[in-house]
C-alpha positions in Angstrom: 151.1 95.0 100.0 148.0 96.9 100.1 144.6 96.5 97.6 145.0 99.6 95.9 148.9 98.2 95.2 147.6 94.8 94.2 145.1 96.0 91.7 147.2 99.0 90.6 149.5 95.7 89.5 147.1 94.2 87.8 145.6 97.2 86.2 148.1 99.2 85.3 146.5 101.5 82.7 143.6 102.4 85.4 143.4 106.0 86.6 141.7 106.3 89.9 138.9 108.8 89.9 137.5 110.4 92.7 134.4 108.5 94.3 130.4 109.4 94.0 129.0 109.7 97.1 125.5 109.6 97.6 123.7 112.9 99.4 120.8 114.2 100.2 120.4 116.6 97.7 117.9 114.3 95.4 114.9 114.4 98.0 115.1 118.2 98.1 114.9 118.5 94.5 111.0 116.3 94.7 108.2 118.1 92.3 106.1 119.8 95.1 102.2 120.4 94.2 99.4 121.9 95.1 96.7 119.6 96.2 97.6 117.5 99.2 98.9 113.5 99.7 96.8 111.9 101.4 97.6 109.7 104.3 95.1 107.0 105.3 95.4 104.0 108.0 94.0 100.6 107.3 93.8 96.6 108.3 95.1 94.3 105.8 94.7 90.8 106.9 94.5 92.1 110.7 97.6 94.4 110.4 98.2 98.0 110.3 99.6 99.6 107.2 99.4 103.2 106.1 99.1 104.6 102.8 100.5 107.7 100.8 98.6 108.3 97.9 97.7 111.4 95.8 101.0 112.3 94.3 100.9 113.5 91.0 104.5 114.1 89.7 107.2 111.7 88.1 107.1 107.9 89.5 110.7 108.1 90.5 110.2 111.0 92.7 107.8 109.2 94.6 110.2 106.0 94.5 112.7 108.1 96.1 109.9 109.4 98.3 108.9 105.7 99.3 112.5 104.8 99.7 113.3 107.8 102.0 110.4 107.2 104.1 111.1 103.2 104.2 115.0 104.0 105.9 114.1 107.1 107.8 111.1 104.9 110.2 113.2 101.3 109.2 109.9 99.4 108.3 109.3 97.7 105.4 106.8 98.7 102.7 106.3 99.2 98.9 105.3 101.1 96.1 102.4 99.6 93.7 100.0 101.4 91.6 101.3 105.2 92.5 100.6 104.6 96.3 103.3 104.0 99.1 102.1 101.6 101.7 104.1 101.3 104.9 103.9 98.8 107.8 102.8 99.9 110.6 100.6 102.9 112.0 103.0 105.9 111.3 101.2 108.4 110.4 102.1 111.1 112.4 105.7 110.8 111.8 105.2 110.2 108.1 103.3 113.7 108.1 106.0 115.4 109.9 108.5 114.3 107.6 106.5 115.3 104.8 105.6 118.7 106.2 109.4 119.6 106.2 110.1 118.2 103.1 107.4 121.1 101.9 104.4 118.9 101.2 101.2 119.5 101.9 99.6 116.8 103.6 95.6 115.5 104.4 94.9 112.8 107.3 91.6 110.7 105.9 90.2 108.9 108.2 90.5 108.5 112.7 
C-alpha cells in the first residue's frame, strides 16, 4: 500500500490539488532604481565581510535579494538595518550577479 493510498484512507473527503512549485520568477520581478547599491569590503573582528547597501525599494525585495545572493555563493550572511552583509570577500561576483539582474552597481573602497 502506497502513501497517497494510506492517507487517501484516512482522508477520504481530500481532493488532491496540483502542487506550488517555487521558480524564479520572484527575483526578476525586484523594484530596479536609479541610483546605484553600493558594495563595500570590510574587517569585522579580523574577518572579511561585504556589504550591499543603498537599496531603496520594499524590504522584502531586498530579503529576497539577500536570500538569492546567500544560496547562489553558499555563504552565510544577513540582513539588518536595510543592508546585506555577506561572509567573505565576494565582491566581484556579487556585482556580476547584480549587473544581470539589471542593477546598477558602485564598488567603495580597494
Amino acid at each position: 500500500m502506497d502513501l497517497k493510498d494510506q492517507l487517501k484512507n484516512l482522508f477520504p473527503d481530500h481532493e488532491e490539488s496540483d502542487p506550488v512549485q517555487e521558480s524564479d520568477e520572484g527575483t526578476d520581478q525586484l523594484w530596479l532604481q536609479d541610483d546605484p547599491l553600493l558594495c563595500k569590503y570590510e574587517k569585522r573582528k579580523g574577518k572579511p565581510i561585504t556589504i550591499i547597501e543603498g537599496y531603496t525599494g520594499a524590504d522584502a525585495d531586498f530579503k529576497m535579494l539577500s536570500r538569492d545572493i546567500k544560496t547562489t555563493l553558499g555563504v552565510g550572511g544577513s540582513f539588518k538595518k536595510e543592508k546585506i552583509i555577506i561572509q567573505g570577500d565576494y565582491r566581484d561576483r556579487i556585482m556580476e550577479m547584480l549587473k544581470a539582474k539589471g542593477f546598477k552597481v558602485k564598488r567603495v573602497g580597494g
